[in-house]
SELOGU-752936 format. One record per residue (C-alpha): x, y, z; residue in three letters; residue number from 1. Coordinates in steps of 0.05 Angstrom, whole numbers. Layout:
SELOGU-752936
X/Y/Z/ALA/NUM;
...
END
This chain:
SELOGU-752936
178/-1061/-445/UNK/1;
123/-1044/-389/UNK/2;
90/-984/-414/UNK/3;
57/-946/-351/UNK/4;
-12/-939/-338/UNK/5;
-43/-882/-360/UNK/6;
-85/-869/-302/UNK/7;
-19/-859/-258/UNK/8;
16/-814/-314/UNK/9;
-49/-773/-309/UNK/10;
-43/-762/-225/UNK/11;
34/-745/-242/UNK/12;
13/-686/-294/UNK/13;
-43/-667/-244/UNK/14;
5/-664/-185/UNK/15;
45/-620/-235/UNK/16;
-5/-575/-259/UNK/17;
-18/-577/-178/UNK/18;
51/-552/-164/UNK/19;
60/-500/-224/UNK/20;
-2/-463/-203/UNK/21;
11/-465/-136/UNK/22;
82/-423/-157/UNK/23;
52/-376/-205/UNK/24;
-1/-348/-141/UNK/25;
47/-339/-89/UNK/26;
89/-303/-140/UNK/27;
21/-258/-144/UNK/28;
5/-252/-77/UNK/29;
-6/-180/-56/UNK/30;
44/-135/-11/UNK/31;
27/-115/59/UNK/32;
25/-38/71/UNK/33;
87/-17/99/UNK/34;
54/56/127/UNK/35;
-2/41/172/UNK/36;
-51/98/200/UNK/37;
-85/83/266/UNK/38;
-121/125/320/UNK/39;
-160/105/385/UNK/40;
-215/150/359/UNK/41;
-240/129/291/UNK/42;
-314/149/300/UNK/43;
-332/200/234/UNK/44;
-338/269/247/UNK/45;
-297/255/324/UNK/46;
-259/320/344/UNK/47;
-186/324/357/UNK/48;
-163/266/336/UNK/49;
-96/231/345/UNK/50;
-66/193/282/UNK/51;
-10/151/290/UNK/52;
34/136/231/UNK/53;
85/83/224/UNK/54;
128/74/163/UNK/55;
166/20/163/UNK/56;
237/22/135/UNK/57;
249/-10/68/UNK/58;
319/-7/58/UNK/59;
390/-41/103/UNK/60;
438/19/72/UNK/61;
399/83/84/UNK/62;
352/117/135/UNK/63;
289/145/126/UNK/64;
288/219/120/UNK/65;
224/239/111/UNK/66;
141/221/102/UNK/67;
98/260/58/UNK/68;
28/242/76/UNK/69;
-28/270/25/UNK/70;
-102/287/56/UNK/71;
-155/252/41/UNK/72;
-228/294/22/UNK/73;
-249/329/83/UNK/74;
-181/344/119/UNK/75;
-144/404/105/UNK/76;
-61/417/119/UNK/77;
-88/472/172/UNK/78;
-131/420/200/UNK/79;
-71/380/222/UNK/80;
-17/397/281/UNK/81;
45/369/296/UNK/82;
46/317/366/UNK/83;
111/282/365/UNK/84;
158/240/317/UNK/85;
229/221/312/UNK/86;
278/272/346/UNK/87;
294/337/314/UNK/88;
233/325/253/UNK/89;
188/376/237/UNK/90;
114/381/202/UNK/91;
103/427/140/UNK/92;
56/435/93/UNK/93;
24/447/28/UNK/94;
-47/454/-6/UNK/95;
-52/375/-9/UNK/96;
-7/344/39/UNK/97;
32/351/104/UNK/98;
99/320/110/UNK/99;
145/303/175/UNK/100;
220/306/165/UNK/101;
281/318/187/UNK/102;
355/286/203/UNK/103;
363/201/170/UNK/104;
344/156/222/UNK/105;
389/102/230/UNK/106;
384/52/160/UNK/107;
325/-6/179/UNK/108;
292/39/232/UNK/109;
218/52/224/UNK/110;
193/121/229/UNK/111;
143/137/269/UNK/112;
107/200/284/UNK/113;
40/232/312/UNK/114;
-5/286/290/UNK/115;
-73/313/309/UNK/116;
-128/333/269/UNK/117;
-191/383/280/UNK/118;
-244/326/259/UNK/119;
-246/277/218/UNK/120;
-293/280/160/UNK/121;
-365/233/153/UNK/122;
-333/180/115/UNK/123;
-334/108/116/UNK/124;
-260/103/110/UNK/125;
-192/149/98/UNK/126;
-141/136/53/UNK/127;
-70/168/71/UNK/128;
-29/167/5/UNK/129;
41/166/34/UNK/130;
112/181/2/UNK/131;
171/157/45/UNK/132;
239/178/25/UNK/133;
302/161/44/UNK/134;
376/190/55/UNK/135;
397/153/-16/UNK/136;
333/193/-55/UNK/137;
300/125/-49/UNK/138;
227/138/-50/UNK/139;
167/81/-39/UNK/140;
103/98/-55/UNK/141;
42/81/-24/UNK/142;
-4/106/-62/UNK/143;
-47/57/-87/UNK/144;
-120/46/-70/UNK/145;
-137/-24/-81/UNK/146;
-114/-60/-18/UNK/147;
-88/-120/-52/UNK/148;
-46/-87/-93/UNK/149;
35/-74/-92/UNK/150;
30/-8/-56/UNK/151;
-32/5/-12/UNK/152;
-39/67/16/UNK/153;
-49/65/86/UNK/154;
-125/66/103/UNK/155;
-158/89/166/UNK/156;
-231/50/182/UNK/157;
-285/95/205/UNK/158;
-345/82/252/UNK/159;
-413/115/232/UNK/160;
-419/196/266/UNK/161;
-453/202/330/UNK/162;
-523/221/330/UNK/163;
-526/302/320/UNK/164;
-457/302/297/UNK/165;
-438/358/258/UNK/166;
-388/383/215/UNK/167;
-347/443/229/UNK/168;
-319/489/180/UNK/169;
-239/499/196/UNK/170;
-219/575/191/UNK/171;
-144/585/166/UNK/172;
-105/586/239/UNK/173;
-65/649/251/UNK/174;
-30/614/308/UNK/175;
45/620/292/UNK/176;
49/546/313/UNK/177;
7/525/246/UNK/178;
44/486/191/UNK/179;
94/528/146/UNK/180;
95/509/71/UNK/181;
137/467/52/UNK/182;
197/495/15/UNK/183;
207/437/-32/UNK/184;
196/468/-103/UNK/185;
125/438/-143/UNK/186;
99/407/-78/UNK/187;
32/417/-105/UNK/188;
50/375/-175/UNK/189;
93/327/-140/UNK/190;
32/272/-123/UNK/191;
10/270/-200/UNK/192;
77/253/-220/UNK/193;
98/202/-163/UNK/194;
27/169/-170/UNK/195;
37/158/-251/UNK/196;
113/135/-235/UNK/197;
89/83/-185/UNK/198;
39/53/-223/UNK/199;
89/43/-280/UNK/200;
140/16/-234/UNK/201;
88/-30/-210/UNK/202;
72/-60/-282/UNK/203;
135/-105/-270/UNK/204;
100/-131/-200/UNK/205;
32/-137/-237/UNK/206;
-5/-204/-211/UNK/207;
-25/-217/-290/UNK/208;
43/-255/-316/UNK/209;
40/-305/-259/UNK/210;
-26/-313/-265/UNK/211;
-22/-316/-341/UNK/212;
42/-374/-335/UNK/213;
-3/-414/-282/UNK/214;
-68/-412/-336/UNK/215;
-22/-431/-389/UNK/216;
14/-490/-351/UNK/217;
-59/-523/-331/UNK/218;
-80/-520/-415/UNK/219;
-10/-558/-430/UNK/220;
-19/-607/-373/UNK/221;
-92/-617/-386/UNK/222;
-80/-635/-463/UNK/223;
-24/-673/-433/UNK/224;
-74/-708/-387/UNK/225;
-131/-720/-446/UNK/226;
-74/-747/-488/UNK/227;
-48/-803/-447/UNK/228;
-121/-832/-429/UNK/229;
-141/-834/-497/UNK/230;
-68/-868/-513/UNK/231;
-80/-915/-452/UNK/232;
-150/-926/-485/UNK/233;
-126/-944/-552/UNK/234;
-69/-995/-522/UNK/235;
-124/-1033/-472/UNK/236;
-177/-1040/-534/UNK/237;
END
């Protein structure tokens, strides 16, 4: 019986190990953000600045309903007005957040909506925490900072202020066109909650099992590798 070589065994378990890794990072590679924040003005400390939101719909059997967007450092829920969004949706707010609502959109359509803001604050960049709910009480957070994680917030990329750039301190508006609060009960301790929810619901997405599986695979194929040259050794002396 032809025994084989041991230097081809040792290619097959490499191709293998190869292979196995391979699997266990593209199980790990990171989500896209599905809510993206962009403006044509993103110098820091700009005036009157238009954000454009788009949420992209995570679900075939229900609409989106509504997008609770919380403020990063620097913006306040007065600071913010209303521009346009789906038809029939409406802006509110609360102490940490402004959220656009209104009738389901049809299931799979994005939503998309437009709001203004007084000026943006000196920052490098703004992170818009986002909570998008649907008709079914479905609710995906994006919420997380680290942009390679399951659920990145949506960021916003800012350009350094313009020389003598200040910043001006917004007065509470008395216009009756400023947001109302919103008349969902806790709105204030609703962020805490969702944010500690998500990141336990993303524990079972966590990059560190597939990883883990891929490490383990290369130490079995790698004694596996060290066994059969030192077999193929013995049988050639």
């Amino acid at each position: 019986m032809t025994r084989m070589p041991a230097t081809r065994t040792a290619r097959r378990l490499a191709a293998v190990s190869a292979t196995a890794t391979l699997v266990a990072l593209a199980t790990a590679s990171p989500a896209f953000a599905h809510v993206e924040v962009s403006a044509k003005e993103t110098r820091a400390l700009s005036k009157n600045v238009v954000l454009d939101f788009a949420c992209e719909s995570e679900s075939a059997t229900a609409g989106i309903t509504k997008a609770q967007v919380f403020l990063p450092e620097g913006i306040k829920p007065t600071d913010v007005t209303y521009v346009e969004g789906p038809k029939g949706w409406k802006l509110t707010s609360d102490d940490r957040s402004v959220t656009v609502s209104g009738s389901a959109l049809p299931a799979g359509k994005d939503a998309e909506f437009t709001v203004s803001v007084a000026q943006l604050p000196d920052a490098k960049s703004l992170a818009f925490k986002t909570l998008q709910s649907y008709e079914d009480e479905r609710i995906d957070r994006w919420i997380e900072l680290d942009e390679g994680s399951e659920s990145p917030a949506p960021v916003l990329k800012l350009k350094a202020a313009a020389p003598g750039s200040t910043a001006v301190e917004a007065s509470p508006s008395t216009s009756s066109a400023a947001p109302t609060v919103s008349a969902t009960p806790s709105a204030v301790e609703t962020p805490v909650v969702e944010e500690k929810a998500a990141e336990k619901e993303d524990d079972g997405g966590s990059i560190a099992l597939p990883v883990g599986l891929g490490v383990a695979a290369l130490v079995i194929v790698g004694g596996g590798i060290w066994w059969w040259q030192r077999r193929g050794a013995a049988d050639g002396s």
